[in-house]
C-alpha positions as CSV (number, residue, x, y, z in Angstrom):
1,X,21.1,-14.6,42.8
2,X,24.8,-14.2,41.6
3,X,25.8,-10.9,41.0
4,X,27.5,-12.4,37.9
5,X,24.6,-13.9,36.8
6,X,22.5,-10.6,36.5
7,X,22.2,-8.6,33.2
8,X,23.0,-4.6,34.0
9,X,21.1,-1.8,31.9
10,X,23.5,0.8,31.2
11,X,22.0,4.6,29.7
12,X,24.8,5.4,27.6
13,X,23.0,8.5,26.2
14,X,22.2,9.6,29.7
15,X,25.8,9.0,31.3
16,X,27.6,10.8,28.0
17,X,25.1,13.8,28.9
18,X,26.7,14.1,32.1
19,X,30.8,14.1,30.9
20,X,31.9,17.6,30.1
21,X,32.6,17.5,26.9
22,X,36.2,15.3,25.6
23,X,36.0,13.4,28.8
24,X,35.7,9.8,28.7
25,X,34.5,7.3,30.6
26,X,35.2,3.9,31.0
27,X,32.0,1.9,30.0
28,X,33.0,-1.3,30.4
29,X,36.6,-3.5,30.2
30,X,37.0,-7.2,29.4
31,X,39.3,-9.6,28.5
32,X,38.9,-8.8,24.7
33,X,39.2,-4.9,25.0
34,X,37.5,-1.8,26.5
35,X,34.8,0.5,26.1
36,X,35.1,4.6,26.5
37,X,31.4,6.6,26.6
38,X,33.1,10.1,25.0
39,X,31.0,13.1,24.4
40,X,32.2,15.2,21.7
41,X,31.5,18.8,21.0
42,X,33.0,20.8,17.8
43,X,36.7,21.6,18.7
44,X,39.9,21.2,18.1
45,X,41.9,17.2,19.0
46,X,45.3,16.4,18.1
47,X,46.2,13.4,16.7
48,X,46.3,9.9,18.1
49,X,47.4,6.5,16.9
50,X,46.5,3.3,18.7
51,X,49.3,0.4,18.2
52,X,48.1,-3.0,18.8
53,X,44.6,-2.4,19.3
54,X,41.5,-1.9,16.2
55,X,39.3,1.0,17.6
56,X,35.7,0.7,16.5
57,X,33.2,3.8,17.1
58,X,29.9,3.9,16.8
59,X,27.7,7.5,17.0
60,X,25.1,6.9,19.6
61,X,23.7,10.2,19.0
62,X,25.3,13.1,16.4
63,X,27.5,12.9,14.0
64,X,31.4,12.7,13.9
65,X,34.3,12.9,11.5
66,X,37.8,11.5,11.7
67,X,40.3,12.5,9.5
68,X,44.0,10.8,8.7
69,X,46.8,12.7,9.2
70,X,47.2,12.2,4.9
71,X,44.0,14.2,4.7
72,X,41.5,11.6,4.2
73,X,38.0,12.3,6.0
74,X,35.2,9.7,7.0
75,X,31.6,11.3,8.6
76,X,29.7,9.2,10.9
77,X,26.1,9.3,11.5
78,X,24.3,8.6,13.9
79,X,23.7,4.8,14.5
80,X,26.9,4.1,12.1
81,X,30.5,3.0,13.5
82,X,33.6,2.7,11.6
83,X,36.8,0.8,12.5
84,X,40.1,2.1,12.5
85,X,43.1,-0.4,12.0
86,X,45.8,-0.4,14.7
87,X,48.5,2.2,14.2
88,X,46.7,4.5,12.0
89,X,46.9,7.8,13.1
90,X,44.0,10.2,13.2
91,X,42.3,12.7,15.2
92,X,38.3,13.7,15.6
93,X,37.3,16.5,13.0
94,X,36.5,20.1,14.3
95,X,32.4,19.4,13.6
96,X,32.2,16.6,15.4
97,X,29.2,16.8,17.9
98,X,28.1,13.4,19.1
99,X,27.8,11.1,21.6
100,X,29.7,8.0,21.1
101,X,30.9,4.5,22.1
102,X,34.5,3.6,21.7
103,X,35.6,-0.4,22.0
104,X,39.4,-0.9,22.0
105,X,40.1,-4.7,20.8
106,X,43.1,-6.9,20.6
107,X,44.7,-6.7,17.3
């Protein structure tokens, strides 16, 4: 059978227990956007902004909190996602302690 035709299982939750913790891994890439597996622990992140491209993340397992560089804070639960508009910058919140799927698309 064609390789292409075949559907692939991935274990997200199983691969994010592997990254040390902030590291990402590429879980996929299309023509529409990517995917990052990223395993958070509580911490400090800086800020990030991503021009061009809506970020959508979705709490496999945990919970995680982004917060707006104007203060504003969002928590995520587990089995929730929020999407953050292109060119809004924001960072992870120091609580955050999830596993979670990132998918970068085209704005």
């Amino acid at each position: 059978m064609d390789k292409l035709m075949e559907i692939e299982v991935i274990d997200l939750i199983g691969r994010a227990g592997a990254l040390p913790p902030d590291r990402e891994e590429v879980a996929g890439a299309g023509l529409v956007g990517d995917l990052l597996l990223i395993r958070l622990e509580p911490g400090d992140y800086p800020i990030e902004c991503h021009d061009g491209r809506i970020e959508i993340i979705t709490a496999l397992r945990g919970n995680f909190g982004i917060a707006t560089e104007d203060g504003r804070l969002w928590s995520i639960g587990q089995g929730q996602c929020c999407r953050i508009p292109p060119g809004l910058r924001h960072c992870w919140t120091t609580d955050s302690d999830a596993t979670v799927l990132v998918a970068f698309i085209k704005a």
